[in-house]
C-alpha positions as CSV (number, residue, x, y, z in Angstrom):
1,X,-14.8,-4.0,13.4
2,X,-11.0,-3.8,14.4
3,X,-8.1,-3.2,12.0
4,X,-5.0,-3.7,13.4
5,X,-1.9,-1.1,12.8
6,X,-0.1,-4.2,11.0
7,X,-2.9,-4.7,8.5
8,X,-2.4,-0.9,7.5
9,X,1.1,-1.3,7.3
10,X,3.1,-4.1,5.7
11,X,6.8,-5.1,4.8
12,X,6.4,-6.3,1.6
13,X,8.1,-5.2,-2.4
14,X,7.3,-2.8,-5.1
15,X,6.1,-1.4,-7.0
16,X,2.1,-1.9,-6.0
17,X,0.6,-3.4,-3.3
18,X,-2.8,-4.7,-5.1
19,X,-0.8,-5.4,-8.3
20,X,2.0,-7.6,-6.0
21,X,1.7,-7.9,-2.9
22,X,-1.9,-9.5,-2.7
23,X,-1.6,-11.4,-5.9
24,X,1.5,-12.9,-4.0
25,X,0.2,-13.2,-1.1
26,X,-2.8,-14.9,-2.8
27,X,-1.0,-17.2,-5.1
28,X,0.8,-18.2,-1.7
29,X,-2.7,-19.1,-0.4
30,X,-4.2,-21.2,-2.8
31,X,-0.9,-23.5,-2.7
32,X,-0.9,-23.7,0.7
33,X,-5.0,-24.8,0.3
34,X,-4.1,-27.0,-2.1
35,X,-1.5,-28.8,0.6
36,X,-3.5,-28.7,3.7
37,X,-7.1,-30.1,1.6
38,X,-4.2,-32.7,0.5
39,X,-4.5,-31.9,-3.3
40,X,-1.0,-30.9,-3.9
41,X,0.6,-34.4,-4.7
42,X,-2.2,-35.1,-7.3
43,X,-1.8,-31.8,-9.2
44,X,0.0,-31.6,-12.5
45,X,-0.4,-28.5,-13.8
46,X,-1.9,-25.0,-12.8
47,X,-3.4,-21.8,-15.2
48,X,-3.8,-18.0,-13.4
49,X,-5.8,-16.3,-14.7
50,X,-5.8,-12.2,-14.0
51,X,-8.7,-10.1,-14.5
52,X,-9.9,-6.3,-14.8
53,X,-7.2,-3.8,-13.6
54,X,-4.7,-6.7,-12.5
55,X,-5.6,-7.7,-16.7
56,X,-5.2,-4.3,-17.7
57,X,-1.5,-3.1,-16.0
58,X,-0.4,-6.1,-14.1
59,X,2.6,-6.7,-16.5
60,X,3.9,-3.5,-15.5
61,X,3.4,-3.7,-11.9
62,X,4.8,-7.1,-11.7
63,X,2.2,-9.1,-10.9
64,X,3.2,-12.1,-13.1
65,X,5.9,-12.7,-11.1
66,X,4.2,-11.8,-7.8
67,X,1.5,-14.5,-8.3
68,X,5.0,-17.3,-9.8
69,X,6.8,-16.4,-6.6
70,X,3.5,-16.7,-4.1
71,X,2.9,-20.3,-5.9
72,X,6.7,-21.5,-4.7
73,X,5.7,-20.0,-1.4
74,X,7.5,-16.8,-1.0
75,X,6.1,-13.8,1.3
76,X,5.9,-10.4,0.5
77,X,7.9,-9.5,3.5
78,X,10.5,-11.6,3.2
79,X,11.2,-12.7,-0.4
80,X,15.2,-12.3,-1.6
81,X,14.4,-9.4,-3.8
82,X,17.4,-9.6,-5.9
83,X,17.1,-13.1,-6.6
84,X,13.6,-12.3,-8.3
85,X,15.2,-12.1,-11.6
86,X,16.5,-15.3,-12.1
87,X,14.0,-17.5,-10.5
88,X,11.2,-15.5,-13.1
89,X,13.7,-16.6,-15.9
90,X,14.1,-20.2,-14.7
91,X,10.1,-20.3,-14.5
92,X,9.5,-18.9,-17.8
93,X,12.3,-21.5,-19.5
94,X,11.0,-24.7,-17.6
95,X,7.3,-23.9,-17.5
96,X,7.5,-25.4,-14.3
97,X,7.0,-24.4,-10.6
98,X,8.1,-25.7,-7.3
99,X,4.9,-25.7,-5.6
100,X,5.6,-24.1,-1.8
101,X,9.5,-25.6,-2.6
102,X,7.7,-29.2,-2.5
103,X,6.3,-30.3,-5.6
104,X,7.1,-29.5,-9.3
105,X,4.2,-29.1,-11.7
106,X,3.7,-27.9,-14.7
107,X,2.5,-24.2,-15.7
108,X,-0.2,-24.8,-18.2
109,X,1.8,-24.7,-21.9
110,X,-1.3,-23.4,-23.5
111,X,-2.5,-20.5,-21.2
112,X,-1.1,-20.8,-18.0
113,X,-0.5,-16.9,-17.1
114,X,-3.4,-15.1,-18.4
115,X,-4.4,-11.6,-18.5
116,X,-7.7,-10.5,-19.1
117,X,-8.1,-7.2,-20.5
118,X,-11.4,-6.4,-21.3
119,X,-13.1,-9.2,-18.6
120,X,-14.1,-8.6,-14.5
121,X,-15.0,-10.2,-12.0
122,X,-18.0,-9.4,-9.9
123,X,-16.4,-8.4,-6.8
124,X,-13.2,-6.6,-7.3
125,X,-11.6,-4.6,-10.3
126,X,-8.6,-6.7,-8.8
127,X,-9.6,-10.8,-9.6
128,X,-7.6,-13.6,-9.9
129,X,-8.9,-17.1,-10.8
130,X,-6.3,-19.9,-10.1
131,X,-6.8,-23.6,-11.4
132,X,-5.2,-26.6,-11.0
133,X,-5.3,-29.7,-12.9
134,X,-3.9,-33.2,-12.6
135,X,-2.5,-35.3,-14.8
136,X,-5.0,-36.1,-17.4
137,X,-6.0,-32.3,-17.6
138,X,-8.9,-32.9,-15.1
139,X,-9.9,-30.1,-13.2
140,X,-9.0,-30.8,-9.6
141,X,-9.6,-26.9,-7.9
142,X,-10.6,-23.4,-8.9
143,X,-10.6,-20.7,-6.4
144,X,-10.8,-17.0,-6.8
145,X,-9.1,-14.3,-4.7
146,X,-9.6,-10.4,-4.8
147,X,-6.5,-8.1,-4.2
148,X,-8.8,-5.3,-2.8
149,X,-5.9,-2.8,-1.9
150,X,-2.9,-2.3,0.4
151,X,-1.8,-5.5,0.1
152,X,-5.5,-7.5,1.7
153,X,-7.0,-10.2,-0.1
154,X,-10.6,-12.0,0.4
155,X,-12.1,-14.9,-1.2
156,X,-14.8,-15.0,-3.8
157,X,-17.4,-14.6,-0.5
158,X,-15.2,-11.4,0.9
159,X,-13.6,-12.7,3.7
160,X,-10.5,-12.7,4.6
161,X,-7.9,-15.2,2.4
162,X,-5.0,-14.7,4.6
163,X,-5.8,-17.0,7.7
164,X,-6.9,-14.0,10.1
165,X,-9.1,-13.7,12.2
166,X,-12.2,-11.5,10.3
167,X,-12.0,-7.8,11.8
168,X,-15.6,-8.3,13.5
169,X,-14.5,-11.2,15.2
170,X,-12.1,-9.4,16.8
171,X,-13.3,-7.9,19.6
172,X,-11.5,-4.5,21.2
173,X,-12.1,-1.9,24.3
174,X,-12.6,1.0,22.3
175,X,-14.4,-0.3,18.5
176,X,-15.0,2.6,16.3
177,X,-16.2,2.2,12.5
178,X,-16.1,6.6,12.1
179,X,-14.3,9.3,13.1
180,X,-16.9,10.7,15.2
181,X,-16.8,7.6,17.5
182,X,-12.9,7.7,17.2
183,X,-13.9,11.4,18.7
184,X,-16.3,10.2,20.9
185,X,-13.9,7.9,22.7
186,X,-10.8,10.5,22.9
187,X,-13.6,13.1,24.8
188,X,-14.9,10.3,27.0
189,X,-11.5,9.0,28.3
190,X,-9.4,12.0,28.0
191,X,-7.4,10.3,25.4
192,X,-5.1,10.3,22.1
193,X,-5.4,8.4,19.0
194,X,-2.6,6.9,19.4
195,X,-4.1,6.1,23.3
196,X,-6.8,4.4,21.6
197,X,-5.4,2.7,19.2
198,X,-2.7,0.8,21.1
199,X,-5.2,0.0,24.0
200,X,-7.3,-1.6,20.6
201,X,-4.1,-3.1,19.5
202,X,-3.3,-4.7,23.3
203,X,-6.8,-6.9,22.9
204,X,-4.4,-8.8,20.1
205,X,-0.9,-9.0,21.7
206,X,1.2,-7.9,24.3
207,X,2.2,-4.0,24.4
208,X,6.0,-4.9,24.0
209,X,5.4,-7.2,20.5
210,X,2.9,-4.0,19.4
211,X,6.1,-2.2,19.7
212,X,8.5,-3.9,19.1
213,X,6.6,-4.6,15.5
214,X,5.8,-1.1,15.2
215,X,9.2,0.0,15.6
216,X,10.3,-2.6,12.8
217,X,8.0,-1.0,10.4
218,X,9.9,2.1,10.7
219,X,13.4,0.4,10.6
220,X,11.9,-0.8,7.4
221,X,10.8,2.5,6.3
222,X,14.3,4.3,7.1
223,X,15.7,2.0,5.3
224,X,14.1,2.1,2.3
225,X,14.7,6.1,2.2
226,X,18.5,5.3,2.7
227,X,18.5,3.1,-0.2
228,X,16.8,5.2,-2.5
229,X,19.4,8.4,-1.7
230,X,22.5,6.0,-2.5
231,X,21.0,3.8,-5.6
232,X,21.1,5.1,-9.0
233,X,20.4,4.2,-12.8
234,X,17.2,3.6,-14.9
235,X,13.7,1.9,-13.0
236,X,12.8,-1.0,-15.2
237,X,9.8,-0.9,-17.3
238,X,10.5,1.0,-20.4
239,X,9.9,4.0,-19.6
240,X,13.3,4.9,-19.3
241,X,12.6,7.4,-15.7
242,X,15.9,8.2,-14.3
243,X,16.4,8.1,-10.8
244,X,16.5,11.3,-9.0
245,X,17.2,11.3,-5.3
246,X,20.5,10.1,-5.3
247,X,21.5,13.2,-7.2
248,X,19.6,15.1,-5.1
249,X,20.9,13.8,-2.3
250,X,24.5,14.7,-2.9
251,X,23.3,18.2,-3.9
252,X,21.5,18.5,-0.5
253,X,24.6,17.7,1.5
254,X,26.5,19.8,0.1
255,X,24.4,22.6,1.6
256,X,21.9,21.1,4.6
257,X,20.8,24.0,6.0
258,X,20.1,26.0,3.1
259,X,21.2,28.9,4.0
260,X,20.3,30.6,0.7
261,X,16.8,29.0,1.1
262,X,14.3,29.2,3.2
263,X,12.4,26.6,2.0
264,X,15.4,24.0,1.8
265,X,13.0,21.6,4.3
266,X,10.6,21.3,1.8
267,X,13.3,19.8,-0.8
268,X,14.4,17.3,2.0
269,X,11.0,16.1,2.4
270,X,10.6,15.9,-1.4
271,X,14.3,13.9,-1.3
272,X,12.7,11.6,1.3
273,X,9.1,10.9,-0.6
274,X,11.5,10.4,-3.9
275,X,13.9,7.9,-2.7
276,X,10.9,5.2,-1.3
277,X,8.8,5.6,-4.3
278,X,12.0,5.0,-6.7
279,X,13.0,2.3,-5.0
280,X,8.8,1.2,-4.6
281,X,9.2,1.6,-8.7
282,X,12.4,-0.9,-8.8
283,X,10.8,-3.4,-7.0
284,X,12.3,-3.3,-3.8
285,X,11.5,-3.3,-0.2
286,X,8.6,-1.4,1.1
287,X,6.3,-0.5,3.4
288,X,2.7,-0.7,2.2
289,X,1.6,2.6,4.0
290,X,-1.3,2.5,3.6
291,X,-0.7,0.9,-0.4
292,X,2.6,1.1,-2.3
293,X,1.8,3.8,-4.8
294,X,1.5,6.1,-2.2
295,X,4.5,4.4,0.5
296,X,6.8,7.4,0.0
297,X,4.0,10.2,2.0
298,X,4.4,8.4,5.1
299,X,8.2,7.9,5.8
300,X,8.8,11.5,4.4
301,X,6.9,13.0,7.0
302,X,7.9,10.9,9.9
303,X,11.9,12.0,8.5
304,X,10.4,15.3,8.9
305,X,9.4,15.1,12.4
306,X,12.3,13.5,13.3
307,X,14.8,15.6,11.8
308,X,13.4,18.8,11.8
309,X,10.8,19.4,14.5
310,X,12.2,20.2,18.4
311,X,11.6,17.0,20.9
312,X,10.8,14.3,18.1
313,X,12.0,10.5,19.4
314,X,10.9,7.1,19.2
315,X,8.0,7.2,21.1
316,X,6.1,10.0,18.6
317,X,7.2,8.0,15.7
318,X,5.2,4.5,18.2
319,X,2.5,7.5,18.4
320,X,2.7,8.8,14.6
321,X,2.1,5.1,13.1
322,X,-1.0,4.3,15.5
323,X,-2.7,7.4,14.9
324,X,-1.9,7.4,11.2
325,X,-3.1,3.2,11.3
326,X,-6.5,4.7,13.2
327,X,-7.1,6.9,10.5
328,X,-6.4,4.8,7.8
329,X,-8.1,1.6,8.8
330,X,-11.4,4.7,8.7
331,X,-10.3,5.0,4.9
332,X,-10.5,0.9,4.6
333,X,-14.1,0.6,6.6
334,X,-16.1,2.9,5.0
335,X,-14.3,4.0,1.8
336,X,-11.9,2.2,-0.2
337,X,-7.4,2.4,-0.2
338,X,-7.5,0.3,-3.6
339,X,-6.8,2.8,-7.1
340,X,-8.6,0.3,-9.0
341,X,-11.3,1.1,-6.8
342,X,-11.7,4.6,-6.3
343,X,-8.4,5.9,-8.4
344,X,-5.6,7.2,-6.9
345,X,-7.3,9.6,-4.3
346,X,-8.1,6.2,-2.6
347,X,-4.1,6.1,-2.5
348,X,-2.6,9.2,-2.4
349,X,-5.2,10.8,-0.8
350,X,-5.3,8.6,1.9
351,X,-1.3,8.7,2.4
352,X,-1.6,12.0,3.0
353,X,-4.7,11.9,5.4
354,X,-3.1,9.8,7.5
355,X,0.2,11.5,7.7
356,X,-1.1,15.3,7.8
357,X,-3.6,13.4,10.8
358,X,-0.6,11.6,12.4
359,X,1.6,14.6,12.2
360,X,-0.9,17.2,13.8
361,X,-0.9,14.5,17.1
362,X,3.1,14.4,17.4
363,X,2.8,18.2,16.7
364,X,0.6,18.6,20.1
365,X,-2.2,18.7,18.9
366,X,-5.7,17.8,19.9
367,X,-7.9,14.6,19.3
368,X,-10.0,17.5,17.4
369,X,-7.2,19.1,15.7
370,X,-5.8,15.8,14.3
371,X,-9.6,14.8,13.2
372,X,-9.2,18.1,11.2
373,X,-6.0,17.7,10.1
374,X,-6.7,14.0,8.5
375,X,-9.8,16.0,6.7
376,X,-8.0,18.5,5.1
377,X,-5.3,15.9,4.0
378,X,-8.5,14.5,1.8
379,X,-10.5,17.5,1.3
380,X,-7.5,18.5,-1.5
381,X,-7.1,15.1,-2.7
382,X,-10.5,14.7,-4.1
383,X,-11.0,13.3,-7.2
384,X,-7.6,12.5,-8.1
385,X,-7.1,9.5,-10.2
386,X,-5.1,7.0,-11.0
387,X,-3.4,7.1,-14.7
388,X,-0.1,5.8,-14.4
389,X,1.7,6.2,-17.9
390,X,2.5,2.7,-19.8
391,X,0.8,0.9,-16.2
392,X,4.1,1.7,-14.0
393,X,4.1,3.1,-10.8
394,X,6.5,6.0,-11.6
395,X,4.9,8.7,-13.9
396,X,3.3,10.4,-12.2
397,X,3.1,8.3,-9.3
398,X,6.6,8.6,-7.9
399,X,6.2,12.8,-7.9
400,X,3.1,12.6,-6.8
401,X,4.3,11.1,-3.3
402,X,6.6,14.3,-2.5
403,X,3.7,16.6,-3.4
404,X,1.4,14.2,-1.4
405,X,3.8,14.8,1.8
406,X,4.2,18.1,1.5
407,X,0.7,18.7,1.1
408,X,0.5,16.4,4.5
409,X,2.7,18.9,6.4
410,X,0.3,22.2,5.3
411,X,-2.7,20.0,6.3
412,X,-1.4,19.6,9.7
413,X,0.2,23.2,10.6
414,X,-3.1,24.7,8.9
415,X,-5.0,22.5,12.0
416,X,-3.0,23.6,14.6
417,X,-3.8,26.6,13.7
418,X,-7.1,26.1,14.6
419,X,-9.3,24.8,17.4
420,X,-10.5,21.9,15.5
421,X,-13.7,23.4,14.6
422,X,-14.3,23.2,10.9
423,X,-17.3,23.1,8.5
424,X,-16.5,19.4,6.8
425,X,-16.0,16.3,9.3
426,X,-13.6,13.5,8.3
427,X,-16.7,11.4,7.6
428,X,-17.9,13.4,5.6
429,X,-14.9,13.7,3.5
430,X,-14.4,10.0,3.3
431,X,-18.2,9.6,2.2
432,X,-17.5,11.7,-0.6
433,X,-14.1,10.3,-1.5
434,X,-16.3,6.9,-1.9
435,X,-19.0,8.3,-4.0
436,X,-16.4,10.3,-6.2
437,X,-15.1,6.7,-6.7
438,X,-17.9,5.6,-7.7
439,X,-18.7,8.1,-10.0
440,X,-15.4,8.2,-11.7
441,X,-14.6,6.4,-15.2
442,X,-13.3,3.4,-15.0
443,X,-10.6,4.6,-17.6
444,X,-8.7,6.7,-14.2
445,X,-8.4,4.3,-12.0
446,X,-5.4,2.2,-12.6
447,X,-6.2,0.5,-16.6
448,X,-4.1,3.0,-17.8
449,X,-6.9,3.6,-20.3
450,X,-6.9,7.5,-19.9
451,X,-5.9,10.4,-18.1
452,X,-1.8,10.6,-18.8
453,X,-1.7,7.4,-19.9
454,X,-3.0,7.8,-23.3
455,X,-2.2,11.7,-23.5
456,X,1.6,11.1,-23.6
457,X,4.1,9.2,-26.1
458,X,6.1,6.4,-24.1
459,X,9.3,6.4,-25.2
C-alpha cells in the first residue's frame, strides 16, 4: 500500500487539518457528486451535520466555514484566505450558498449547520453527514464523509473520497507497509530513504513533477515562517494569545549569532516552529506536515538544516521531505496521524518522528540510524494528548511545535551518535503509539473535555 509524499504533505489553511481541511475538502466532494450524478439543479436546500470531535471543537477550528467554503467549491490549497471573512458573513446573512459557483440554494433555516456534541459516528471521531433536499423538502442525497487526519477523507465504506486512486491499487517497485521492510529494501539495494521513496514516487509521475512539487511544498513552508516573523496582533478565537514571533524576531536580529549564548540556535528554531503555528492558529497558509497542529516541527527543522548545518542545499531539503513522507505515511498505515484518534501524540509525536528521522538522513546518516532516529522522535512523545484550551489550536498547541522540533533535533544527533542498534524498533514504537490511543480517554484527544482544557479559566 503506497502513500505518496503529496498525500503526507498538503498546501492547505489553518488552523487544523481534520477540523478544515478535510471537512473542506469533503464538502467540496459531495457538491461535486451532487453535479456529476446530475442532482445539483434539482436541489433546494442542504443541512451538515458535524459529529463527535468535529461536534465537540469544530467552531473553534473553523470547520463551519471550512465545510460553507468546500460547498461553493473552494480547495484547501488555493482558497483566497483573506476573503474568508466576508464570504462567511454573506453566507450566514443570506442563508444561501453558491453551490461550486453554479447554483444558489438554500442552507436549511431550521438546522442547516449542525454540531453534534454528544453523538458519533461509527467510523471516525471525525463524521460529517451532509443532506440535500429539493424543493418540497424531499430528501434527494445523504452521504457521509470521515476527516480521518492530515487533511484525508473516506466515505462511509473507508475509501478514499477525494477521486484517488486507493493506496493498494497503486502499485510501486519497492512497497513497504513497516519499517523493517523500509530496512529491508535500503540493505538489499544499498539505498536511502529518500532513494526509495522517490523511485516509489516515479511509479506515479515523472521525477521532474516529483520535484518540482516537492520543492513547492517547501516554498510554501518558507513562506509561511516569513509571514509569521513579520505579522503581529491577537489570533482570533477568544482566547486573546498574543503573537510572539514577530517580537522575537526583531530581538533575534539584533544579535544572530548569539554571542552571549551558546544555545541562541535553539531560540531560532523555536522562532521558526512559532511563526507557522501562529500563523496555522490565524488561519492562514499551511502545510499539513503531516496534520496542521503539528505543521510548525517540520519547517523548523528543515530552517535548521539549511541555515545552520555545513553543506545543506536544495537537494537535502528533496531528500529531507521523502524521507520524512516515508516515515510518516508508516504513522498513517499502521497507526493513526488524527488527535481525535489517538490525541495529539498521533500529531505531535509524529511531526517530530518524521523530522528527527528526516534530519538524521541529511545529517549522513545511515538507513539504520534514521530508523532510529524516527523511533526516538516517538519513544518521548508517548502518550501525549490532545487538550487544546477553549478547542483552538494555540494553547498549548502552538508551543508545543517548538518543543516538538527541538526535541526532533536531540532525536537525531542522539542517533548519529550511535550505530543504529537500539533495544525498541520503530514498529514497535508505532504499535504502541496505536494501542496508547486506544487506551486513552476520549476526554484528551481533541473534545476539549479534559486535560488543559477544563483545568484553566478562558479569558
Amino acid at each position: 500500500m503506497h502513500i505518496s509524499v503529496f498525500d503526507i504533505f498538503k498546501i492547505g489553511i489553518g488552523p487544523s487539518s481534520s477540523h478544515t481541511v478535510g471537512p473542506m475538502r469533503a464538502a467540496k466532494r459531495f457538491a461535486e457528486r451532487l453535479e456529476a450524478d446530475g442532482q445539483l439543479a434539482q436541489t433546494a436546500g442542504v443541512k451538515v451535520e458535524l459529529f463527535g470531535s468535529l461536534g465537540f471543537t469544530g467552531k473553534g477550528h473553523g470547520s463551519d466555514r471550512a465545510v460553507l467554503l468546500g460547498l461553493e467549491g473552494e480547495d484547501p490549497k488555493t482558497v483566497e484566505v483573506d476573503a474568508i471573512p466576508k464570504r462567511v458573513a454573506r453566507i450566514a446573512e443570506t442563508r444561501r450558498i453558491n453551490v461550486l459557483g453554479k447554483h444558489e440554494v438554500e442552507l436549511d433555516p431550521s438546522e442547516g449547520l449542525i454540531f453534534h456534541r454528544r453523538d458519533k459516528l461509527p467510523l471516525h471521531s471525525n463524521g460529517m453527514r451532509f443532506t440535500a433536499r429539493d424543493g418540497g423538502g424531499k430528501v434527494i442525497v445523504e452521504r457521509i464523509f470521515y476527516s480521518v487526519g492530515g487533511g484525508f477523507v473516506v466515505d462511509q465504506s473507508g475509501a478514499p473520497a477525494d477521486g484517488s486512486t486507493p493506496a493498494d491499487q497503486v502499485s510501486v517497485p519497492y512497497p513497504f507497509n513497516s519499517a523493517d521492510e523500509l530496512l529491508r529494501h535500503a540493505a538489499e539495494h544499498a539505498m536511502s530513504f529518500s532513494s526509495l521513496m522517490l523511485e516509489n514516487e516515479k511509479a506515479l509521475l515523472p521525477e521532474d513533477e516529483i520535484r518540482k512539487r516537492i520543492v513547492e511544498i517547501w516554498q510554501a513552508m518558507d513562506a509561511c515562517v516569513k509571514r509569521g516573523c513579520e505579522r503581529e496582533g491577537i489570533l482570533p478565537g477568544g482566547l486573546k494569545v498574543k503573537r510572539r514571533a514577530a517580537t522575537l524576531y526583531r530581538k533575534m536580529k539584533s544579535d544572530p549569532a548569539g554571542a552571549s549564548d551558546p544555545l541562541v540556535i535553539m531560540d531560532w528554531v523555536n522562532l521558526f516552529a512559532l511563526a507557522v503555528n501562529e500563523e496555522n492558529a490565524a488561519g492562514g497558509r499551511v502545510v499539513t506536515a503531516p496534520t496542521n497542529g503539528a505543521a510548525g516541527i517540520i519547517p523548523a527543522v528543515i530552517m535548521y538544516y539549511r541555515r545552520f548545518l555545513p553543506n545543506a542545499d536544495d537537494e537535502g531539503t528533496v531528500r529531507f521531505l521523502l524521507t520524512a513522507a516515508a516515515i510518516g505515511a508508516l504513522y498513517k498505515k499502521n497507526a493513526s496521524i488524527s488527535g481525535a484518534e489517538v490525541g495529539c501524540q498521533g500529531e505531535v509525536g509524529v511531526a517530530c518522528s518524521m523530522a528527527a528521522g528526516a534530519l538524521a538522513e541529511v545529517m549522513g546518516g545511515t538507513p539504520a540510524q534514521v530508523e532510529n532516529a524516527a523511533e526516538i522522535g516517538m519513544e518521548h512523545n508517548l502518550g501525549l494528548t490532545c487538550d487544546p484550551i477553549g478547542g483552538l489550536v494555540q494553547v498549548p498547541c502552538i508551543e508545543r511545535n517548538a518543543m516538538g522540533a527541538v526535541k526532533a533535533i536531540n532525536a537525531a544527533r542522539l542517533a548519529l551518535q550511535g550505530d543504529g542498534t537500539h533495544k525498541v524498533s520503530l514498529d514497535k514504537v508505532i504499535k504502541t503509539m496505536w494501542r496508547t490511543g486506544a487506551d486513552m480517554s476520549s476526554k484528551y484527544k481533541e473534545t476539549a473535555r479534559g486535560g488543559l482544557a477544563v483545568n484553566i479559566i478562558e479569558c
